[in-house]
C-alpha positions in Angstrom: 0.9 -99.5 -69.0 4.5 -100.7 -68.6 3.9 -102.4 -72.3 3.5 -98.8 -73.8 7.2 -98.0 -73.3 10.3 -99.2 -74.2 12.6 -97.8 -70.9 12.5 -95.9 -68.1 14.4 -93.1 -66.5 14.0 -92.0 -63.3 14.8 -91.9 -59.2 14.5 -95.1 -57.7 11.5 -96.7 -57.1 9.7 -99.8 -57.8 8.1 -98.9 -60.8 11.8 -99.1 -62.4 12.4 -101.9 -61.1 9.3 -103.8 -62.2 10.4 -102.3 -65.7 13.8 -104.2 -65.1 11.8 -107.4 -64.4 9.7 -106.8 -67.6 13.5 -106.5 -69.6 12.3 -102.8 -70.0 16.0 -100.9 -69.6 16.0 -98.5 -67.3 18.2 -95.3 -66.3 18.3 -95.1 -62.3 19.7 -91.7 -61.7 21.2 -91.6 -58.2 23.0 -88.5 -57.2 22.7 -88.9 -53.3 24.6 -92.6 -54.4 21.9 -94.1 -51.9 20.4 -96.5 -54.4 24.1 -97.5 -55.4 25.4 -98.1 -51.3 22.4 -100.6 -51.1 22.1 -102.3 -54.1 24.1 -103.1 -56.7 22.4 -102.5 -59.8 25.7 -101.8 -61.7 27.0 -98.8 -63.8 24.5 -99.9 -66.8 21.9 -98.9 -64.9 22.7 -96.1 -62.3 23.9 -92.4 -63.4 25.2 -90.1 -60.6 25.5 -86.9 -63.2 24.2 -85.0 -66.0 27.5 -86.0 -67.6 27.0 -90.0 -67.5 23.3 -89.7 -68.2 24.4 -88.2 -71.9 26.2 -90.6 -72.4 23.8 -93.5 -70.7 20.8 -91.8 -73.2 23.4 -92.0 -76.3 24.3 -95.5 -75.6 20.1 -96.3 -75.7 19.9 -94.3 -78.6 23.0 -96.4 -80.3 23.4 -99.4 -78.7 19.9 -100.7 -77.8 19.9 -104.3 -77.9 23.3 -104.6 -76.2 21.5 -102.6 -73.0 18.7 -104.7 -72.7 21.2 -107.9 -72.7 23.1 -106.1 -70.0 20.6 -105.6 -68.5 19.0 -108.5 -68.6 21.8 -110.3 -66.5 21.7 -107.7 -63.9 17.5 -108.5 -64.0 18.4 -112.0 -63.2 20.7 -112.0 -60.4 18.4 -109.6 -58.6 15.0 -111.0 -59.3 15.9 -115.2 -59.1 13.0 -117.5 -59.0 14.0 -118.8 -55.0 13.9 -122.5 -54.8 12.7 -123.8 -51.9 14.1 -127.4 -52.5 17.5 -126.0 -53.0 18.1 -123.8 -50.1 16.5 -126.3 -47.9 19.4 -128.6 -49.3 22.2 -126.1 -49.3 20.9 -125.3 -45.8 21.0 -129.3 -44.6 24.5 -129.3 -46.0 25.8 -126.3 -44.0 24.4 -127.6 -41.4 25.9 -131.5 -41.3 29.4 -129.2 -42.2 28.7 -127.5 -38.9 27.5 -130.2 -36.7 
């Protein structure tokens, strides 16, 4: 389904966000700012009025590519592969540091 569309715009949920993992840009609009106090998704991605989501719909009409790069980097710090072997060795570190 998600291959049909080329963003999304919408409340928060995880539909967008599996849009974001899919480098799909997405709009999150987020007037109660409780999306925003919990996660920071950055201001490429989340609109708190009619006002910024203008000018967040001209920048996908004009500026495309650039959003899905931007958007790409936010994708990556919040969806990271976790690897096991290297937080079990940042985790011995800490611990010989502590001990």
């Amino acid at each position: 389904m998600i291959d049909n569309y080329d963003f999304a715009i919408g409340k928060h949920t995880s539909l967008l966000d599996f849009f974001l993992e899919k480098n799909k840009p997405i709009i999150i609009y987020d007037d109660a700012h409780i999306v925003s106090k919990n996660i920071n998704y950055g201001n490429d991605i989340i609109v708190d009025n009619y006002y910024d989501f203008q000018n967040k719909l001209n920048e996908f009409y004009n500026e495309y590519d650039l959003i899905k790069v931007k958007q790409e980097k936010i994708k990556n710090h919040l969806f990271y592969k976790f690897n096991k072997d290297s937080y079990l060795k940042l985790l011995e570190n800490e611990l010989l540091d502590i001990y």
